[in-house]
C-alpha positions as CSV (number, residue, x, y, z in Angstrom):
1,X,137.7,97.2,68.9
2,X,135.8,95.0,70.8
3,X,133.9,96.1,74.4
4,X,134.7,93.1,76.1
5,X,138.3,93.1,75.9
6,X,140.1,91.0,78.8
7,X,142.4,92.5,81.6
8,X,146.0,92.2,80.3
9,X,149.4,91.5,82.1
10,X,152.7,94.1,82.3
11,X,155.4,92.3,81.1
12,X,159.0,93.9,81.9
13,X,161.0,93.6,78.5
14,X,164.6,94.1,77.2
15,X,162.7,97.6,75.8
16,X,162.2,100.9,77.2
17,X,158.5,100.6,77.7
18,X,156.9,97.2,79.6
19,X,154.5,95.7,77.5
20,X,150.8,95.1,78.4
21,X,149.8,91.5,76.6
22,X,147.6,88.5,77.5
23,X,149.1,85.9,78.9
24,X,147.0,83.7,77.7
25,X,145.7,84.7,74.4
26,X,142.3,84.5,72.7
27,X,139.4,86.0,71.2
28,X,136.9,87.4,74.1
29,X,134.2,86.9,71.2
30,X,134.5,83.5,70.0
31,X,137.7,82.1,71.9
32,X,139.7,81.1,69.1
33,X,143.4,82.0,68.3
34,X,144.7,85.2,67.5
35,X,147.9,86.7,66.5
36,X,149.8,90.0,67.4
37,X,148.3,92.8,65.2
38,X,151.0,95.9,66.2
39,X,150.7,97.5,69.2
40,X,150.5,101.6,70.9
41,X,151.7,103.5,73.0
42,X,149.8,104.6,76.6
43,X,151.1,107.3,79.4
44,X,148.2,107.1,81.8
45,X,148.4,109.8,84.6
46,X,150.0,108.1,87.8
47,X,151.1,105.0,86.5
48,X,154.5,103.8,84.6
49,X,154.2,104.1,80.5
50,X,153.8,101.1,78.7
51,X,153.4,99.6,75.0
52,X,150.0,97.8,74.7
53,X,150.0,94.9,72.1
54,X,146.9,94.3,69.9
55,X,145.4,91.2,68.6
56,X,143.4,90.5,65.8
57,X,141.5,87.5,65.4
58,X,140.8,86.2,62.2
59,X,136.6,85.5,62.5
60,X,136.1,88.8,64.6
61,X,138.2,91.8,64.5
62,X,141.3,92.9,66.4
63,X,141.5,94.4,70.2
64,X,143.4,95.1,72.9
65,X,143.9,94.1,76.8
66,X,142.4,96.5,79.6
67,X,145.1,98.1,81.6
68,X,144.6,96.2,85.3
69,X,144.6,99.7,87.1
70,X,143.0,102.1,84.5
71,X,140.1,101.8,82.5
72,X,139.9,102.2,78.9
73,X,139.6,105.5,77.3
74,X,140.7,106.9,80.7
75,X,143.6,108.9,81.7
76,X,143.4,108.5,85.3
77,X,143.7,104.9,87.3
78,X,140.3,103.6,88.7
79,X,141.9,104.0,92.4
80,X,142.0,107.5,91.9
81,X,138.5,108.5,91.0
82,X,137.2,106.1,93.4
83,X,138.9,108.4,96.0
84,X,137.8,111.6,94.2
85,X,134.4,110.3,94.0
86,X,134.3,109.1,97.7
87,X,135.4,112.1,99.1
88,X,132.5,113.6,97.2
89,X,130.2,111.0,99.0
90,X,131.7,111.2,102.3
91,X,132.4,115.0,102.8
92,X,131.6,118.7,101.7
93,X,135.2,119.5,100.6
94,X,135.5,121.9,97.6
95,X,137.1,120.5,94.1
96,X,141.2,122.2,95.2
97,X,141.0,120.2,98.6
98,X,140.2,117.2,96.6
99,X,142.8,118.0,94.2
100,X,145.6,118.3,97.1
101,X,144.2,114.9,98.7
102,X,144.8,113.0,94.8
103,X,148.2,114.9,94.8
104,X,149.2,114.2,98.2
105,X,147.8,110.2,98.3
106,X,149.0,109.2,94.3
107,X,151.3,112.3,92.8
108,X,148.6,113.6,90.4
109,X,146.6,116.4,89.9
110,X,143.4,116.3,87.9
111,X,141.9,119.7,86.8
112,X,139.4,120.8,89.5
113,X,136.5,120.2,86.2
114,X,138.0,116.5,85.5
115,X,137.0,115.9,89.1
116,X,134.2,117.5,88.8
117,X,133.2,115.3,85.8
118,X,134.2,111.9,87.9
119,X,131.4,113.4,90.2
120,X,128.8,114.2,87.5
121,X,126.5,111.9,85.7
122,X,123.5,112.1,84.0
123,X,120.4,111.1,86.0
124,X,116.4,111.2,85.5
125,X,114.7,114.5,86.3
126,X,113.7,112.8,89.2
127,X,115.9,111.1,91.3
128,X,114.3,107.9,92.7
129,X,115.9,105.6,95.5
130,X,116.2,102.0,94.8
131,X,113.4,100.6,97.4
132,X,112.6,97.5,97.6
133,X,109.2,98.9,98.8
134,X,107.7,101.4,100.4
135,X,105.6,102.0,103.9
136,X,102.9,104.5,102.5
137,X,104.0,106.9,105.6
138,X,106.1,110.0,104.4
139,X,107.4,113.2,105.2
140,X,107.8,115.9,102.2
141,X,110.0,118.6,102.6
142,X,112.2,121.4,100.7
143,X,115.8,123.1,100.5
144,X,117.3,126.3,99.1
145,X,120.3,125.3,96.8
146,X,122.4,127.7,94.8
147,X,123.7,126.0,91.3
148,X,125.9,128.2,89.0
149,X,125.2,131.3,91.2
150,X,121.0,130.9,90.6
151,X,118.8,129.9,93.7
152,X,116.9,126.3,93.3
153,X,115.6,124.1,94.7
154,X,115.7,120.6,95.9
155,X,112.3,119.0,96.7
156,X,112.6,115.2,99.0
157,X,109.6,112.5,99.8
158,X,111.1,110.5,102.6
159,X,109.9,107.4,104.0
160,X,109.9,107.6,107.9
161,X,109.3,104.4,108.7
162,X,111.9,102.6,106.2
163,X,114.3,105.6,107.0
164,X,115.1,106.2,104.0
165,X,114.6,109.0,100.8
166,X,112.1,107.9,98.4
167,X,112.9,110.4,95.2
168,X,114.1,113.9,95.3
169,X,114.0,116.6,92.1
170,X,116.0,120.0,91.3
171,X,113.5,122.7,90.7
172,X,114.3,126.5,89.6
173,X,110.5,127.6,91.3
174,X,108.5,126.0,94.0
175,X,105.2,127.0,92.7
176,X,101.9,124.9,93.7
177,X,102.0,123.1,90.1
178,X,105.6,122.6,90.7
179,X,104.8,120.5,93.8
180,X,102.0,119.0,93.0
181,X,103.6,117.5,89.6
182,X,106.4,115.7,91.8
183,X,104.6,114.8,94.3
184,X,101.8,112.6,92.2
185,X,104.5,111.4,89.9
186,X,106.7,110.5,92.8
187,X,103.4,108.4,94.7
188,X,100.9,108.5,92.6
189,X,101.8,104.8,91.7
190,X,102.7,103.5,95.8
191,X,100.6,103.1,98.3
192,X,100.1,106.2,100.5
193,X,98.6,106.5,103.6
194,X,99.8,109.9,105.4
195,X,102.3,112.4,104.3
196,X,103.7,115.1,106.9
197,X,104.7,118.2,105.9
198,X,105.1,122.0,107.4
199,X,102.6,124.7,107.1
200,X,102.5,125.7,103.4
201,X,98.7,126.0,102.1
202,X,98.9,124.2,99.0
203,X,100.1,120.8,100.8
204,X,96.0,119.9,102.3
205,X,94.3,119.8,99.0
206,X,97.8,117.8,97.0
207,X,98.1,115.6,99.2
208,X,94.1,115.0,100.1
209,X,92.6,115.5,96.9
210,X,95.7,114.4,94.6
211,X,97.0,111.4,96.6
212,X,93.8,110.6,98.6
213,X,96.2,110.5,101.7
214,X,95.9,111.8,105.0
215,X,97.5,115.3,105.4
216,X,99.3,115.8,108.9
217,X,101.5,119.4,110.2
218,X,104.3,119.3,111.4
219,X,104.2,120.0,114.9
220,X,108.0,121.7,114.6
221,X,107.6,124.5,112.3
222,X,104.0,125.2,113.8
223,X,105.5,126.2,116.8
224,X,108.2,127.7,115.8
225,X,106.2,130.3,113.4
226,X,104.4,130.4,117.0
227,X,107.3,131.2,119.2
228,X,108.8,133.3,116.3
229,X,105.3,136.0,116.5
230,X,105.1,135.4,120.5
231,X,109.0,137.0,120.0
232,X,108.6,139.6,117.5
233,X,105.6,140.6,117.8
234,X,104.2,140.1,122.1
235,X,108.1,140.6,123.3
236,X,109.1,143.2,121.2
237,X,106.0,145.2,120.8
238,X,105.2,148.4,123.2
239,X,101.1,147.8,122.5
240,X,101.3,145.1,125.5
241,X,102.0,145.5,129.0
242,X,104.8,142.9,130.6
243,X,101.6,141.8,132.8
244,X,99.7,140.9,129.2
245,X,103.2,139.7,128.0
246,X,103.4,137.2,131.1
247,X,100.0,136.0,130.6
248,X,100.3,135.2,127.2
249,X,103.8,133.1,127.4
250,X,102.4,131.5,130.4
251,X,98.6,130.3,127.9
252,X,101.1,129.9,124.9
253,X,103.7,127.4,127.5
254,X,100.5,125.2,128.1
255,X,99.7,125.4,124.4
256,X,102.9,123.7,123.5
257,X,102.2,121.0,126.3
258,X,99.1,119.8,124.3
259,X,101.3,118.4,121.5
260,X,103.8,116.7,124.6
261,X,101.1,115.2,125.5
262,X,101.3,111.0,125.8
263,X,98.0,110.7,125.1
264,X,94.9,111.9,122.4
265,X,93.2,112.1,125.5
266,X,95.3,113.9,127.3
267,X,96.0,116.4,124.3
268,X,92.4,116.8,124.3
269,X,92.2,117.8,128.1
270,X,94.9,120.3,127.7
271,X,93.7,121.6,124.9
272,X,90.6,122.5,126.2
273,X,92.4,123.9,129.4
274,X,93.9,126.2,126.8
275,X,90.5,127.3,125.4
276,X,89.2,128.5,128.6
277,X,92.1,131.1,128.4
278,X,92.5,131.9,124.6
279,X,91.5,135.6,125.5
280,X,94.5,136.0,127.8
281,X,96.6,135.2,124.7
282,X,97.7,138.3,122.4
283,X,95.8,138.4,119.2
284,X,98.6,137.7,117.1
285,X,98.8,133.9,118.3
286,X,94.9,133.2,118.9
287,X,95.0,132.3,115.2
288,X,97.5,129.2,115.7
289,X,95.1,128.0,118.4
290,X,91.8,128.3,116.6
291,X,93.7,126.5,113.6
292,X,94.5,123.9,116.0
293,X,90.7,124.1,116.9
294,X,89.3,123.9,113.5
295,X,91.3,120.8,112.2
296,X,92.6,118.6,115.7
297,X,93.9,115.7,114.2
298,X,95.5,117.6,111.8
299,X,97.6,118.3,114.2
300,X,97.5,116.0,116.9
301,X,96.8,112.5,114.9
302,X,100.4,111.1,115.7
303,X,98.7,110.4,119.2
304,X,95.7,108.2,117.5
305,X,98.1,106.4,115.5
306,X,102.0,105.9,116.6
307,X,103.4,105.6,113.1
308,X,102.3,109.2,111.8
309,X,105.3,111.3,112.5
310,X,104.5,114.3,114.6
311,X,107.0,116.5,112.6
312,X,109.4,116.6,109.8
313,X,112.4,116.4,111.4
314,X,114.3,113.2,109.9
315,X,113.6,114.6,106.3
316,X,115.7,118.2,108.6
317,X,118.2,115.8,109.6
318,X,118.7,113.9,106.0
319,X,119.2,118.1,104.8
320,X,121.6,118.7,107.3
321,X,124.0,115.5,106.9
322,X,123.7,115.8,103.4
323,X,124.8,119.4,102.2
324,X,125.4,121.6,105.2
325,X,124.6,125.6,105.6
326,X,127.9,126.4,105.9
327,X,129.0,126.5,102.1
328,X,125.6,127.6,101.0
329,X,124.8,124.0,99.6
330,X,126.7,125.1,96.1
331,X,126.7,123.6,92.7
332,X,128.3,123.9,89.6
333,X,125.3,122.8,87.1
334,X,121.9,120.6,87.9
335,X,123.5,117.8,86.7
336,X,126.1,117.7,89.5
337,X,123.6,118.9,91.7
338,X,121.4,115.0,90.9
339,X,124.2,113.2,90.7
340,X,125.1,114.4,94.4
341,X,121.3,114.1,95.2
342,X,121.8,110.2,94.1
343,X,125.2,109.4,95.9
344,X,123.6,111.1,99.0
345,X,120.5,108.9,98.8
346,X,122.1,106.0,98.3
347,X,124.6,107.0,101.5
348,X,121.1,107.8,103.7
349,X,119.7,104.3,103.1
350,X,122.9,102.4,103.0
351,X,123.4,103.8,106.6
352,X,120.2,103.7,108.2
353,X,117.5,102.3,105.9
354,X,115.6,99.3,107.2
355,X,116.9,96.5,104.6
356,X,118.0,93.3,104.3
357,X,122.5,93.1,104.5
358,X,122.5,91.9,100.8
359,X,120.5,94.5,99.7
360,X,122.4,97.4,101.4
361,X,126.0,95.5,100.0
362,X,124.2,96.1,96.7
363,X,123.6,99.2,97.4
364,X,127.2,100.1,98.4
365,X,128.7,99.1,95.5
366,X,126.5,101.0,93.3
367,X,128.4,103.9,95.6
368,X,132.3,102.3,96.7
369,X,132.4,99.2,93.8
370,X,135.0,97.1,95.2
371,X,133.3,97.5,99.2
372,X,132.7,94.0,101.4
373,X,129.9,93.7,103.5
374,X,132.7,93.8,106.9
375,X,133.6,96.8,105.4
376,X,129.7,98.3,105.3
377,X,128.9,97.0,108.3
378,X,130.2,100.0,110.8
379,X,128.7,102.6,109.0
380,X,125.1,101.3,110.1
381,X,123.5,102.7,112.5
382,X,122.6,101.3,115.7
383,X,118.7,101.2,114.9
384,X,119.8,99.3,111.5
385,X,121.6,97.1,113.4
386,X,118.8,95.8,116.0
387,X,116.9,95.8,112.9
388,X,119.8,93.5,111.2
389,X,119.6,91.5,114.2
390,X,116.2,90.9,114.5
391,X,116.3,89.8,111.1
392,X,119.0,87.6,111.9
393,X,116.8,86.1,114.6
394,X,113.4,85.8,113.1
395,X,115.5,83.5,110.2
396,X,117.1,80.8,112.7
């Protein structure tokens, strides 16, 4: 049977099944005539029963119309896994709550692994975005997953300045090598200029060595391991009087103004403000200031140069929106598991990536196929909007 059979009409008949035929008939192949070769029955799920008539042309070979509302070799119509399938983009529902939305909005009830299957497909190892291109300034980050009851997880390079994910990969460990192969394969081919990342040891030497890029820390997690020892371990600890206590939160609070600072100068002045009373700090956070110390514009460099992002918090954000805590971030194989990493991507960048209106439409479809651009257009954000509109502008 031919693959590019055309979309066929129902035609009510003196029968007990309508018939699906063309109404117009000829060979999709080579457009000559053909004659009525038979016919089958279908019962798709949702719609009315029907006969389908077959053709068989005399050069090529016989076929059959495509049902307007379901797609060949499917059960299902196409308006109902386009829901199932949306939902998956749009929300963290489980597979029953999706099942009672299809049952409640078209009378059917797939099997909580058909939908699943609608919301599977088979991707690369690594998941790339569809970029147009990329700024060379990037944040890398990772998040626990749990798929089929195992712990995994889900590694992201994201480009801060387009806004949008570059690639992102499944992985059962997080080892060094494990990094340091998805990183280079990710950039080792683009232009890379900084990538920001939090406080893990191996990240310096990947990303200086391996990439030839500069390596920045987040400013985020460094204070927060900070305030998390200043808690634990100052607070909570009987070795230290409430006077040393004092002292120290008071040194640490000015330590945590160097990286508000507006300036490099003025980062530099505090921080050496902080220096003349780094023995009034407890032991246990000397070490973050000496670090600090040892490799400033490790830390500090967002002030030299405004497009180095000072932490890692969009990449946070992009985590957050895209698989929240509260269901433990839960899959049913890695498969499923990409294939939600890809629809999620696509969602990030359609929303609030820094691209042109026909290349987000594009981009849409590949996510909701029959969307319009007017329909697109209020899910961007307001900073891809100015950026639409300055577009707009710079073109007149």
């Amino acid at each position: 049977m031919t693959t590019s059979a055309p979309t066929g009409t129902i035609v009510p008949t003196n029968e007990e099944l309508p018939v699906l035929r063309l109404s117009q008939p000829e060979c999709p192949d080579c457009g000559g005539p053909v004659s009525r070769n038979g016919g089958y029955e279908r019962h798709p799920q949702g719609c009315q029963p029907l006969r389908v008539q077959r053709y068989i042309c005399a050069n090529c070979r016989s076929f059959s119309p495509t049902h307007p509302a379901v797609a060949d070799d499917h059960h299902y119509p196409r308006a109902v896994t386009q829901l199932a399938t949306t939902i998956d983009v749009l929300t963290d529902s489980s597979l029953e709550n999706r099942q009672d939305v299809l049952t409640i909005h078209y009378n059917v009830r797939p099997s909580d692994q058909q939908i699943h299957n609608w919301c599977t497909e088979q991707t690369a190892e690594i998941v790339a975005n569809d970029l147009p291109v990329v700024s060379g300034v990037f944040t890398y980050d990772e998040q626990y997953l749990t798929i089929d009851g195992s712990r995994a997880y889900r590694l992201t390079v994201y480009d801060e300045l387009l806004r949008a994910p570059v690639a992102e990969t499944i992985a059962d460990r997080c080892t060094k090598e494990t990094v340091r192969e998805f990183l280079t394969t990710v950039l080792g081919e683009k232009p890379v200029h900084v990538v920001t990342t939090d406080g893990r040891s191996d990240y310096p030497e990947i990303i200086e060595d391996e990439l030839d890029a500069v390596h920045h820390r987040c400013n985020f997690h460094f204070l927060k391991n900070g305030e998390k020892k200043l808690r634990n371990t100052v607070f909570e600890s009987v070795r230290y009087a409430n006077t040393e206590r004092l002292r120290g939160a008071i040194v640490w609070s000015e330590f945590k103004q160097v990286f508000a600072a507006q300036s490099y100068e003025a980062a530099v002045r505090r921080f050496g403000a902080v220096l003349d009373k780094i023995e009034q700090l407890p032991k246990e956070l000397r070490t973050a200031v000496k670090d600090v110390m040892e490799e400033f514009d490790t830390f500090l460099g967002h002030l030299r140069h405004e497009a180095v992002p000072s932490t890692t918090n969009n990449l946070e954000r992009y985590y957050g929106h895209t698989k929240p805590t509260q269901i433990k971030r839960r899959f049913r194989s890695d498969e499923h598991a990409r294939a939600f990493l890809k629809q999620q991507m696509y969602l990030r960048t359609l929303k609030q990536g820094l691209m042109s209106r026909e290349r987000s439409l594009s981009l849409g479809r590949k996510l909701f196929p029959a969307v319009s651009i007017e329909q697109l257009e209020p899910l961007f954000t307001e900073s891809k909007q100015r950026y639409l509109l300055w577009r707009d502008r710079e073109t007149d």
